[in-house]
C-alpha positions as CSV (number, residue, x, y, z in Angstrom):
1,X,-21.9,14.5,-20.3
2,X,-23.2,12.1,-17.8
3,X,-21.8,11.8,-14.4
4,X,-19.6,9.3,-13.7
5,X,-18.4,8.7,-9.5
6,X,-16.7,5.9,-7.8
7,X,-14.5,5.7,-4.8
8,X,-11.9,3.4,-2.9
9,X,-11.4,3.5,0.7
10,X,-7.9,4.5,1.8
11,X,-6.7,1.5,3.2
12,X,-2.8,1.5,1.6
13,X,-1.7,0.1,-1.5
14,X,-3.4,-1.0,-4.5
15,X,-3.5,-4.1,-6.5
16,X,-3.8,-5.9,-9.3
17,X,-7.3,-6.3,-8.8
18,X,-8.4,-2.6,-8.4
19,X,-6.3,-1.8,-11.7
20,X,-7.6,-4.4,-13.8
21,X,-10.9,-4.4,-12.0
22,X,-11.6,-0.8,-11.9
23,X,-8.7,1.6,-12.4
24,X,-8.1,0.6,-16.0
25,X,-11.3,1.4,-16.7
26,X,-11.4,4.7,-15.1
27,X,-8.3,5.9,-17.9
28,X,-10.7,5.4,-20.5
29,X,-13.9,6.9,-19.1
30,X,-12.5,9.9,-18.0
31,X,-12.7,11.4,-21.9
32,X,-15.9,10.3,-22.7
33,X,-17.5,11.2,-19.1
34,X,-18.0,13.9,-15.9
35,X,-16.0,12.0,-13.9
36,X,-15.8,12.1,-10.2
37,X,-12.8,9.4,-8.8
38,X,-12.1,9.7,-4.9
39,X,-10.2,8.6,-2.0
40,X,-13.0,7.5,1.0
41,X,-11.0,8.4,4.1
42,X,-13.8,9.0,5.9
43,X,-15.1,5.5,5.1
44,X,-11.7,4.3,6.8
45,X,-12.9,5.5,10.3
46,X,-14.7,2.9,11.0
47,X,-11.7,0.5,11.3
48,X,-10.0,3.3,13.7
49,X,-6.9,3.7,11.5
50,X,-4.1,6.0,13.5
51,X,-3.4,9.6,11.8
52,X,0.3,8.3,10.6
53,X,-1.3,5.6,8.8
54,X,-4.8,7.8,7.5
55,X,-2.5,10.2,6.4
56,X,0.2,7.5,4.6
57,X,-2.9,5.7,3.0
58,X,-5.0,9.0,1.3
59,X,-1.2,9.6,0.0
60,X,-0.9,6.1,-1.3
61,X,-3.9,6.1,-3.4
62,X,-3.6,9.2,-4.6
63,X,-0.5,8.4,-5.8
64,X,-1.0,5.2,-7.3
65,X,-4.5,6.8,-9.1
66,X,-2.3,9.3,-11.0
67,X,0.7,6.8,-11.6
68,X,-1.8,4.3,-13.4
69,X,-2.9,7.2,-15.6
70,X,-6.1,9.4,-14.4
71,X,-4.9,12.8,-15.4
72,X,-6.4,15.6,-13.2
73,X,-7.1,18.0,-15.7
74,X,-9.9,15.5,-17.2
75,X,-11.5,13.9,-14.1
76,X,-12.0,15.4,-10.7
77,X,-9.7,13.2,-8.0
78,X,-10.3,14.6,-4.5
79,X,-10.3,13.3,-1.1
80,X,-13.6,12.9,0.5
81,X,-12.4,14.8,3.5
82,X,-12.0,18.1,1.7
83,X,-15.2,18.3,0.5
84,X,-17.4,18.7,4.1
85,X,-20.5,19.2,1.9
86,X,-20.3,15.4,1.8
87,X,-20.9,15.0,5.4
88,X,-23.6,17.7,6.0
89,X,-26.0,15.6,2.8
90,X,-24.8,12.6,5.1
91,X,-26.6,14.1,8.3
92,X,-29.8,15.3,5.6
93,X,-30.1,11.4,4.3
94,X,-29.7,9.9,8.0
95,X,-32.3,11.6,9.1
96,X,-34.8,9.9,6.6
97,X,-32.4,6.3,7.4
98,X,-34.8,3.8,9.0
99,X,-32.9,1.3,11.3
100,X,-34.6,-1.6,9.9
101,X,-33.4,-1.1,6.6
102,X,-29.8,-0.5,7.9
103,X,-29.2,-3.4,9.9
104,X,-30.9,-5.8,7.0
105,X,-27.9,-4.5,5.0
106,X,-25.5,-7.6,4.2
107,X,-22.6,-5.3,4.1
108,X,-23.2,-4.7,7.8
109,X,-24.4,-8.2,9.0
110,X,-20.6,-9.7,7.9
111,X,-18.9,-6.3,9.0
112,X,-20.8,-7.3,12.8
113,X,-19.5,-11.2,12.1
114,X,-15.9,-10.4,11.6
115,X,-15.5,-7.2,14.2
116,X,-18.3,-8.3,17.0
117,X,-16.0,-5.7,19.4
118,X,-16.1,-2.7,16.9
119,X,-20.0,-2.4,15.6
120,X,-20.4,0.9,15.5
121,X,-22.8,3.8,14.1
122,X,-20.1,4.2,11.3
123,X,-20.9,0.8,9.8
124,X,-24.3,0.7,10.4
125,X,-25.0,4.0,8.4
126,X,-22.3,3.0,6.0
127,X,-24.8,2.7,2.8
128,X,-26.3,6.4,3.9
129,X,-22.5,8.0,3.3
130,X,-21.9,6.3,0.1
131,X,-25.2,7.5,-1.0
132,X,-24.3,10.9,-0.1
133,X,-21.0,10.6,-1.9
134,X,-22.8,9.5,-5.0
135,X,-25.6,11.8,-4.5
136,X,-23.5,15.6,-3.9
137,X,-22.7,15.3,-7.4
138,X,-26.2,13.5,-8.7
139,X,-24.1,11.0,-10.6
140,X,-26.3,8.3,-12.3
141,X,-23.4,6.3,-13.5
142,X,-21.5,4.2,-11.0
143,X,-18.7,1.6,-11.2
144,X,-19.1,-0.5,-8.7
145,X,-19.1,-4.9,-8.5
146,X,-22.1,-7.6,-7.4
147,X,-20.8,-7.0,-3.3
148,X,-22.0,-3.3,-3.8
149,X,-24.8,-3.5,-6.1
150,X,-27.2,-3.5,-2.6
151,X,-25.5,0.3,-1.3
152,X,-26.6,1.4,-4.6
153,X,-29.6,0.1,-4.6
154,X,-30.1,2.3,-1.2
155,X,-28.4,5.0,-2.2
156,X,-31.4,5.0,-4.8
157,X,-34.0,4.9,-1.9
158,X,-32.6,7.6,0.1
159,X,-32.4,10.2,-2.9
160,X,-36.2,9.3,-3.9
161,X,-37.2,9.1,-0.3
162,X,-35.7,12.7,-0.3
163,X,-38.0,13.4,-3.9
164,X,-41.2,12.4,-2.1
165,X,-40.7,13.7,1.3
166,X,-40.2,16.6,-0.4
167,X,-42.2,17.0,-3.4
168,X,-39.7,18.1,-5.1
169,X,-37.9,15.6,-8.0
170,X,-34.6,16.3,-7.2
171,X,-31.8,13.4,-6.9
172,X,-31.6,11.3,-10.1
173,X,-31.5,7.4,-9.6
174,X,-27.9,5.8,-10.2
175,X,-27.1,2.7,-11.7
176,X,-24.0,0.2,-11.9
177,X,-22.2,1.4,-14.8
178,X,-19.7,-1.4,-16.8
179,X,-17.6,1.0,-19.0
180,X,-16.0,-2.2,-20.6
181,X,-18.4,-4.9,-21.8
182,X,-15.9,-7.6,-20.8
183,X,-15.9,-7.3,-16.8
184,X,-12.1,-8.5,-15.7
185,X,-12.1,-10.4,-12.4
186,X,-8.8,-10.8,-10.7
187,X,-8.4,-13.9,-8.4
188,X,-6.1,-13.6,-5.7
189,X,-3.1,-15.9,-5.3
190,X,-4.6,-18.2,-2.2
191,X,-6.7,-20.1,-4.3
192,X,-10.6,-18.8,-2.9
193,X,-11.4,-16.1,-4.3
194,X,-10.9,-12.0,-5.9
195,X,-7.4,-10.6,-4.7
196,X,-7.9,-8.6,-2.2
197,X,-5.8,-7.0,1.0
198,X,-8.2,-8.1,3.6
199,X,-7.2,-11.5,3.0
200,X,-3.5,-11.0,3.5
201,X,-0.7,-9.9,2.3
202,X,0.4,-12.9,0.1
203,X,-3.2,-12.8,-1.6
204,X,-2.7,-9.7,-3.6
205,X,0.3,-8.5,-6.4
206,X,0.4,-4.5,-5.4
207,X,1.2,-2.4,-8.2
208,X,4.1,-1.1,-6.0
209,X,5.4,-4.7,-5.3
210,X,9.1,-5.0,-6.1
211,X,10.0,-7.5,-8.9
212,X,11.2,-9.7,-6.2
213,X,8.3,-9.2,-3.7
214,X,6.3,-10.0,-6.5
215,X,8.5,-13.8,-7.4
216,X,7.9,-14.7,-3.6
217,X,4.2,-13.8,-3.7
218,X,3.4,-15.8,-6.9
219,X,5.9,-18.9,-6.0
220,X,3.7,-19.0,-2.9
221,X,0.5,-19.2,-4.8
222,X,-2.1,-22.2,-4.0
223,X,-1.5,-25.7,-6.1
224,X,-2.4,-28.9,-6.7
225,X,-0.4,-32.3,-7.5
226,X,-0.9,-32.0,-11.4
227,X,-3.4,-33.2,-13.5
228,X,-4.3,-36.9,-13.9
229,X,-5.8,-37.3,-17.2
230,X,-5.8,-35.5,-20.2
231,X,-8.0,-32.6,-20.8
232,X,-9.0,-33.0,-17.2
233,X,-11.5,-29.3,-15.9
234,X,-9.1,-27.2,-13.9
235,X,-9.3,-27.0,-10.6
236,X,-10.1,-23.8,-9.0
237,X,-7.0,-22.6,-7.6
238,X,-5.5,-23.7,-11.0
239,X,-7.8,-22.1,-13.2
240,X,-7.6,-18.6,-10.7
241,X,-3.6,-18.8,-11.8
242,X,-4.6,-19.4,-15.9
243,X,-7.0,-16.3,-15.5
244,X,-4.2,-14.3,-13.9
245,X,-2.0,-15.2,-16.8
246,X,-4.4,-14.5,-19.0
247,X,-4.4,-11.0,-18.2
248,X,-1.0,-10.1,-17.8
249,X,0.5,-12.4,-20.3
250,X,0.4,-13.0,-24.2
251,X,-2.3,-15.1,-25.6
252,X,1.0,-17.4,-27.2
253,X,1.9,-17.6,-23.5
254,X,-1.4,-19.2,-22.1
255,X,-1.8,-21.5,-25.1
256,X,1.6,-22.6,-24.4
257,X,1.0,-23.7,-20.7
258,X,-2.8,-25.2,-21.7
259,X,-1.4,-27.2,-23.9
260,X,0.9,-28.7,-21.1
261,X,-1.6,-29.1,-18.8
262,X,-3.9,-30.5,-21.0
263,X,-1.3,-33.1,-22.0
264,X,-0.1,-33.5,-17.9
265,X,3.2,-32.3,-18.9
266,X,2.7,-29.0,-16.8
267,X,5.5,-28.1,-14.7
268,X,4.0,-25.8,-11.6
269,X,7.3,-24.2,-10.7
270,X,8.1,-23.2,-14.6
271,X,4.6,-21.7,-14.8
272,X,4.6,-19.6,-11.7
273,X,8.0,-18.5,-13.1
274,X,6.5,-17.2,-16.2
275,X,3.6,-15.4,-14.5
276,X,5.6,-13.5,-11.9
277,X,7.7,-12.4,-14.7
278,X,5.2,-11.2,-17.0
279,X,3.1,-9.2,-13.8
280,X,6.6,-7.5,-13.2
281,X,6.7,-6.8,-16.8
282,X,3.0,-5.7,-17.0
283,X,3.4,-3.4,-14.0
284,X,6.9,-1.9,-14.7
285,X,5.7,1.5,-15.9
286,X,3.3,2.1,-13.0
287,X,5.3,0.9,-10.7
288,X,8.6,3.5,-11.8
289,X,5.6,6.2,-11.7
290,X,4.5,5.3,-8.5
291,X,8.2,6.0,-7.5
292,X,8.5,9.2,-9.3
293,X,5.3,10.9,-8.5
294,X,5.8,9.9,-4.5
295,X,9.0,12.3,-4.5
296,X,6.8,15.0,-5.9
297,X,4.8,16.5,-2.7
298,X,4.3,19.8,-4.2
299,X,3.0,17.6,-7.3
300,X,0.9,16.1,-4.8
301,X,-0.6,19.2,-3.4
302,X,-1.5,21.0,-6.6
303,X,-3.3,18.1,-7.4
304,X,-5.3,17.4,-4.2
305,X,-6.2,21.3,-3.6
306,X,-7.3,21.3,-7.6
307,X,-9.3,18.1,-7.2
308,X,-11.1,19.6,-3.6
309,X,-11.8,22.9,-5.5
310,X,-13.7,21.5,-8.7
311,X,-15.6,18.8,-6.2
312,X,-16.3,21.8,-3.7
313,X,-18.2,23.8,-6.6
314,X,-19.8,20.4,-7.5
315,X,-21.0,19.9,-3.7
316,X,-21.5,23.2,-2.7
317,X,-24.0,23.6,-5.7
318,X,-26.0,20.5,-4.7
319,X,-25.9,21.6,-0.4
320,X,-27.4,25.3,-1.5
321,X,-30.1,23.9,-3.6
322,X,-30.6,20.9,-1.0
323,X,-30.9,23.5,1.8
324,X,-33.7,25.4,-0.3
325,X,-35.2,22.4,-0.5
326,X,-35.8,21.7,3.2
327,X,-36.3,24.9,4.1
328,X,-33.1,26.1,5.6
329,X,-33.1,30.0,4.3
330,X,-31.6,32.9,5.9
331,X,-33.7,35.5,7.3
């Protein structure tokens, strides 16, 4: 089977997006794939997070991962901190990381926009450690959307940089991988763009959320006065609510409000009512399991220690033959 890796940073809680985006996908592939799914935390140390919070976060997503249904007996769930082989392939790529290359990276030019006070090496060799994370267990399948297609597209240069430098073809060459041919894009609820927690709070429907949490959020969400004329092309902070609805609602459901709209009989507050009621429905069993499987910290740690000892024999497989490679042999 083909080797299948993705990651998400642990920065808390996740949302609607990730599990509709990503997460739901990751269910599926993990019977028809090698699948490697973990928890970044030592991408998070570039925003400085304190050790209460690290801690909370790792715990959060690892949570939330089983709850929505990744069983670790079929994939490999792991947190990238238990698995130090990562970081030692990270110091072998770095040192064949040109500066040029690093600092054209547009991942790191809106990183230095947004934090001018905290540009540090972290986020300059960002692209080097996700290449390493891909690269420990020469995956050539990863999940990933259009804002990291450029990452990969490095991580491919550092691993045949590695192949020529060395003479030795070693690292295969990954490529986005779409597990489902329809790619779901989840807008958030401010009217701009994907959900997302960067953007606030009140952008993003967490899969923990409360049903009540979840009615204030949506209420919230971005509109307009109503539509003017029949048939009139939705705006887009209208049409990001109809896609939301589209995913978490019956298809009888969105034909019912576009036909209201389309006839300007649309009634805003009656359709956000509907929507926050059908994501509470839609996230109902995740969000019970999320409560469940959070009580469960010995749970918690069979599962971590299981998931760090299959990707340690992974790693630890690649680092020996890496080693070799370079010329790192004991006398």
């Amino acid at each position: 089977m083909e080797t299948v890796l993705s990651g998400i940073r642990s920065t808390g809680k996740l949302h609607l997006g990730n599990y509709y985006g990503a997460v739901q996908n990751f269910v599926k592939m993990q019977h028809e794939y090698n699948c490697f799914f973990f928890i970044a935390d030592l991408h998070s140390l570039t925003t400085h997070p304190t050790p209460a919070n690290l801690h909370s976060n790792v715990k959060q997503v690892l949570v939330e991962y089983l709850a929505a249904g990744i069983d670790p007996e079929k994939a490999t769930i792991y947190v990238q901190s238990e698995v130090p082989e990562v970081a030692e392939l990270y110091l072998y790529l770095n040192m064949n990381a040109y500066l040029g290359e690093l600092e054209r990276g547009a991942s790191f030019k809106d990183k230095i926009r947004a934090q001018p006070e905290n540009v540090n090496a972290g986020l300059l060799t960002y692209p080097v450690l996700m290449a390493a994370d891909i690269l420990i267990h020469r995956a050539t399948k990863v999940p990933v959307g259009k804002d990291q297609e450029q990452h990969l597209e490095m991580a491919r240069t550092f691993g045949n940089r590695f192949n020529r430098l060395y003479q030795h073809e070693y690292f295969p060459e990954p490529y986005a991988f779409n597990f489902s041919e329809n790619l779901v894009k989840i807008p958030g609820l401010d009217g701009k763009g994907k959900m997302g927690k960067s953007e606030g709070e009140g952008n993003a429907v967490f899969l923990s959320d409360p049903p009540e949490a979840i009615r204030k959020k949506v209420m919230r969400a971005v509109t307009d006065s109503g539509p003017t004329e029949e048939n009139q092309p939705k705006p887009t902070e209208i049409q990001n609510l109809f896609d939301l609805m589209q995913v978490v609602s019956s298809a009888d459901t969105v034909a019912h409000f576009n036909n209201l709209y389309n006839k300007c009989q649309i009634r805003y507050g009656d359709f956000k009512k509907q929507l926050a009621e059908d994501m509470i429905v839609a996230t109902a069993p995740i969000r019970e399991r999320i409560e469940d499987i959070a009580k469960d910290e010995a749970y918690l740690r069979q599962v971590s220690r299981y998931g760090a000892v299959k990707a340690r024999e992974s790693a630890q497989k690649t680092i020996k033959e890496v080693r070799e490679i370079i010329g790192f042999k004991k006398f």
